[in-house]
C-alpha positions as CSV (number, residue, x, y, z in Angstrom):
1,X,14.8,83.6,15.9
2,X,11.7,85.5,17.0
3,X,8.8,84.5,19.2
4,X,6.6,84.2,16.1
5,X,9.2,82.1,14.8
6,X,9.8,80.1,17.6
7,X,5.7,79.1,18.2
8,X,5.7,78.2,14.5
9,X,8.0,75.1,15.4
10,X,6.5,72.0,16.7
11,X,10.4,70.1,17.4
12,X,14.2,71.9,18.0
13,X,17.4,70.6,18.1
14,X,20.0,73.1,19.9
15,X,23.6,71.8,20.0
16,X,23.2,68.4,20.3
17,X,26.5,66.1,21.1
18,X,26.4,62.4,21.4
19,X,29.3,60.3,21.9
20,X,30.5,56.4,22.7
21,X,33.3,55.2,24.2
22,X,34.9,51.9,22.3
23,X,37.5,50.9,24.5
24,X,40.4,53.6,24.8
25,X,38.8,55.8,21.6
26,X,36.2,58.1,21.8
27,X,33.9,57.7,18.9
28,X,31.5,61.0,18.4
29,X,28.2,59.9,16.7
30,X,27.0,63.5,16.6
31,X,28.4,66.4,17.1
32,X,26.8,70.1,17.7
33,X,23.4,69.2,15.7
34,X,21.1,71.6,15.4
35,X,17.3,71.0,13.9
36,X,14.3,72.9,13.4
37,X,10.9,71.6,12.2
38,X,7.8,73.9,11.4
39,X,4.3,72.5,12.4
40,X,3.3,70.3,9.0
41,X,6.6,70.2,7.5
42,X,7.8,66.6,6.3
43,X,11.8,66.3,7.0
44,X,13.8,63.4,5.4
45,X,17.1,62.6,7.3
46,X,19.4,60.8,4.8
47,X,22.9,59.2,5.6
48,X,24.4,55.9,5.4
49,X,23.9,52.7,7.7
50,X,25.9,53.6,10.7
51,X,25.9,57.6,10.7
52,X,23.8,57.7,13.6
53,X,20.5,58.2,12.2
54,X,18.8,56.4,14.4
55,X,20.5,57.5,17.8
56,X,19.4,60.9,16.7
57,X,15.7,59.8,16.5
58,X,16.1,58.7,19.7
59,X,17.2,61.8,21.2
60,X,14.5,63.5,20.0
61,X,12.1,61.4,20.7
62,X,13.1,61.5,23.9
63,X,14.2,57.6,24.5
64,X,18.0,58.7,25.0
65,X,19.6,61.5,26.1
66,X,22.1,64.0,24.7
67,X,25.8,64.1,26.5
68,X,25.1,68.3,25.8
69,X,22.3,69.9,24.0
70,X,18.5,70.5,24.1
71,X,15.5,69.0,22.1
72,X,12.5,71.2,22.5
73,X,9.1,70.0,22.0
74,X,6.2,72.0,21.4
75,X,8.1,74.4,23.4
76,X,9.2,72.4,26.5
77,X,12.8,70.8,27.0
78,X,12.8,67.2,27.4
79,X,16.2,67.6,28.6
80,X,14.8,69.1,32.3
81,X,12.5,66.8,32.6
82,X,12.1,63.5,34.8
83,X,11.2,60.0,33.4
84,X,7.4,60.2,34.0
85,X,7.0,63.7,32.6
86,X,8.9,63.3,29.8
87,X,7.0,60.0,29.2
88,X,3.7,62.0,29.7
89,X,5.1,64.6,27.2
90,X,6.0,62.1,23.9
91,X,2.8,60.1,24.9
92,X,1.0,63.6,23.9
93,X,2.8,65.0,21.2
94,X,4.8,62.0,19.5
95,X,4.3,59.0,17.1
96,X,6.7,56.4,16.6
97,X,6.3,54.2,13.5
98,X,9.9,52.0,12.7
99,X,11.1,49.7,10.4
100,X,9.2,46.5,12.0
101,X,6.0,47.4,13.0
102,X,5.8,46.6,16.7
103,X,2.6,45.7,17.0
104,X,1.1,43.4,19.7
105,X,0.2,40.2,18.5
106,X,-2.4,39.6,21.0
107,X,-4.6,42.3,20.6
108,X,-6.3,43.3,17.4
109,X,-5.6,46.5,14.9
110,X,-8.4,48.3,16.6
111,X,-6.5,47.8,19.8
112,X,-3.7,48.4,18.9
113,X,-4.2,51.8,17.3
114,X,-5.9,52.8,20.5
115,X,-3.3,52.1,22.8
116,X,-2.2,55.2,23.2
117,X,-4.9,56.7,24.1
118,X,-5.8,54.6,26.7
119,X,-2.5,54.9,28.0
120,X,-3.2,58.5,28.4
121,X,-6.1,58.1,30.4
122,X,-9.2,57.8,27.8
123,X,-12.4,56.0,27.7
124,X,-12.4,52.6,26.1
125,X,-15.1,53.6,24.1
126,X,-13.8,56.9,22.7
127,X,-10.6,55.4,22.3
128,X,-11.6,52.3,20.1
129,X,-13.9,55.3,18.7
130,X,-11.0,57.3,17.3
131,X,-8.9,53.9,16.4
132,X,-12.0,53.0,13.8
133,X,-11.8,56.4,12.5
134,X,-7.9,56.1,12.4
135,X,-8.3,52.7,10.5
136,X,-11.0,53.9,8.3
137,X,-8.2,56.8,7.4
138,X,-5.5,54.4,6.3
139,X,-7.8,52.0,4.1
140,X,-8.2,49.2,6.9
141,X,-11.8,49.5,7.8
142,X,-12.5,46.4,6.8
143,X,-9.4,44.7,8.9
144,X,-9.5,46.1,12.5
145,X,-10.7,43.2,13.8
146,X,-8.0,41.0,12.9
147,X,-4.7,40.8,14.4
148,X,-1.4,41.5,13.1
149,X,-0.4,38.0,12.4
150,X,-3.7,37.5,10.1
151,X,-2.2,41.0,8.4
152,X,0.4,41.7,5.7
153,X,3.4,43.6,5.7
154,X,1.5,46.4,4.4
155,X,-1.1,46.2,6.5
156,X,0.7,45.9,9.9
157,X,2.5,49.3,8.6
158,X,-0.3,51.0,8.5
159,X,-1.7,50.1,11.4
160,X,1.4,51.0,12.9
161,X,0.9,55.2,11.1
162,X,-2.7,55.1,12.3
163,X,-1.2,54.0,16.2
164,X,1.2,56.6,15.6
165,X,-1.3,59.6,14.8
166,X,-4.4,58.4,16.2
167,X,-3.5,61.2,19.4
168,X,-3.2,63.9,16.7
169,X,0.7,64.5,18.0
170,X,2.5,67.4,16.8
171,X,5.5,65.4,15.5
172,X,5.5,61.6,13.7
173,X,9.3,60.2,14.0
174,X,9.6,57.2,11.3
175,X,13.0,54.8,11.2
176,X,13.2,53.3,7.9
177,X,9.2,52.6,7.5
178,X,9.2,51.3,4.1
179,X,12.7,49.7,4.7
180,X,11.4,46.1,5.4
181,X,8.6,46.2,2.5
182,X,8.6,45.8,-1.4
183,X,8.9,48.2,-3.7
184,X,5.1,48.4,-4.6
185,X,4.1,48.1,-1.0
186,X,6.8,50.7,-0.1
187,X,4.9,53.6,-2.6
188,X,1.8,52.6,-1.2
189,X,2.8,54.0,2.4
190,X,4.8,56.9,0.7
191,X,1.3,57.9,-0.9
192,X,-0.2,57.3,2.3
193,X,1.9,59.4,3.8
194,X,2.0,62.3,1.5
195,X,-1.8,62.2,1.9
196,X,-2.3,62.5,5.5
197,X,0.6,64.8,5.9
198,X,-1.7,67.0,3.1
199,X,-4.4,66.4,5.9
200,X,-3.1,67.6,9.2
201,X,-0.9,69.8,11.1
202,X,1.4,66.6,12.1
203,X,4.9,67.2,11.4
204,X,6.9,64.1,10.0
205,X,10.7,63.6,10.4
206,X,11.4,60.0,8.3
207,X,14.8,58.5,8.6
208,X,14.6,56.3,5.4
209,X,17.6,54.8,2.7
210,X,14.7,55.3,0.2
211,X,15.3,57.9,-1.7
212,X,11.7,58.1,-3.9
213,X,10.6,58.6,0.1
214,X,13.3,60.8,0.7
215,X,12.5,63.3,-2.2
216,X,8.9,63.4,-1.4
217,X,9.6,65.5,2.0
218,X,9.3,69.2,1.9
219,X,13.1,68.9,2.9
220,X,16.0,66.2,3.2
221,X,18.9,66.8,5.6
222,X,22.2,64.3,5.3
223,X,23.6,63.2,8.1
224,X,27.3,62.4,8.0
225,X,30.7,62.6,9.9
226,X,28.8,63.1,13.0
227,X,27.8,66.4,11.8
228,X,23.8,67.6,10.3
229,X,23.8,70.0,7.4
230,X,20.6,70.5,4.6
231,X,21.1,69.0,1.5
232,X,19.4,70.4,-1.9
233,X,16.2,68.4,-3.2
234,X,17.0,66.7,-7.1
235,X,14.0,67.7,-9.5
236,X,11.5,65.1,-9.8
C-alpha cells in the first residue's frame, strides 16, 4: 500500500489474533484479521450471534487488546500505547454508539452529548454549545433538556449518535444500534445515519443482524469461523 494510500485511511487492522481459553481447549475467536477503512466510508460487519463481532469492535476501539496484531488509528498504533494515551487517543478520534444507549440518567441530553468534550478538556460553554448543535443535527432540538428516562427508545439513540460525533472523530463504531428498536424506529436511525454519513468525513463501522442496515453501507464484511473476508452487496 502506498503513503497516499495509507493517509487516505482513518482505521487498520493488521493480523489480528484473538483467542480464549475454555478449560483444556483453546477456542480462537479471531484469527489473522485484517481491515482497512477509508475516511467517510460506511463498513457493515455481518456474522452470527457468537462470531466474535463484538470482541472485534472492541479491539479496535481500543477497549481490549489483540494476543498478536496492530490496529492503527489515524495513523498511530494503539497497540504501543499506555492506558492514558490510548484513552486520550479514542476520546479524540472515536464514537461509540451500542445496542443500549448508555446514557446517564442524571444528566440531561444536552449533557450528555457534551460529555466528551468536556472530558477532553473544553469549556462548558462551548461544549453544551456544540451538544445543541449536535441535537439540533439529529432532530432533538426541542428535547435536550430532558433526560433520558423522559425519552423514547428512539430518542435516547440518537442522542447516543449525536454523543458519539459531537467531537467530529474520524471513526463511529456501532454494536447492533438498531438491534433493541422496532422496525419503524430502526429505519429512522438507518436514514439518520445514511444522512450524516452523506454530511461528514466520519467513518462508520456498524456491527448490526439488520440486514436493510447492513446493505445501506458502502461495504459489508462477514465474519465467520474466526476468520474476516468481504462479502458481495445484494442489489437493492
Amino acid at each position: 500500500m502506498s503513503e497516499t494510500q495509507k493517509n487516505d485511511l482513518s482505521l487498520e487492522c493488521v493480523g489480528l489474533n484473538k483467542h480464549y481459553d475454555q478449560g483444556p481447549a483453546v477456542v480462537d475467536v479471531l484469527r489473522d484479521v485484517n481491515l482497512s477503512l477509508k475516511k467517510g466510508e460506511r463498513l457493515a460487519i455481518v456474522g452470527s450471534s457468537g462470531s466474535g463481532k463484538s470482541t472485534l469492535l472492541n479491539l479496535i476501539g481500543g477497549l481490549d487488546t489483540a494476543d498478536s496484531g496492530s490496529v492503527r488509528l489515524m495513523g498511530q498504533d494503539f497497540s504501543v500505547l499506555g492506558d492514558n494515551k490510548r484513552g486520550l487517543l479514542r476520546n479524540q478520534f472515536l464514537g461509540f454508539v451500542y445496542q443500549f444507549h448508555h446514557l446517564l440518567g442524571e444528566f440531561t441530553a444536552q449533557e450528555n452529548v457534551a460529555m466528551p468534550r468536556l472530558i477532553a478538556g473544553e469549556s462548558r460553554r462551548e461544549a453544551m454549545k456544540a451538544a445543541t448543535q449536535w441535537l439540533d443535527r439529529v432532530g432533538l432540538a426541542e428535547r435536550q433538556l430532558h433526560k433520558p428516562g423522559e425519552l423514547s427508545g428512539g430518542e435516547r439513540q440518537r442522542v447516543a449518535i449525536a454523543r458519539a460525533l459531537v467531537n467530529d472523530p474520524a471513526c463511529v463504531l456501532m454494536d447492533e444500534p438498531t438491534g433493541n428498536l422496532d422496525q419503524q424506529t430502526a429505519q429512522s436511525i438507518q436514514q439518520l445515519l445514511e444522512t450524516l454519513s452523506r454530511d461528514s468525513s466520519t467513518s462508520f463501522i456498524i456491527v448490526t443482524h439488520d440486514e436493510h442496515l447492513a446493505q445501506s453501507m458502502d461495504r459489508v464484511m462477514l465474519l465467520a469461523d474466526a476468520s474476516l473476508c468481504e462479502q458481495e452487496k445484494s442489489e437493492q
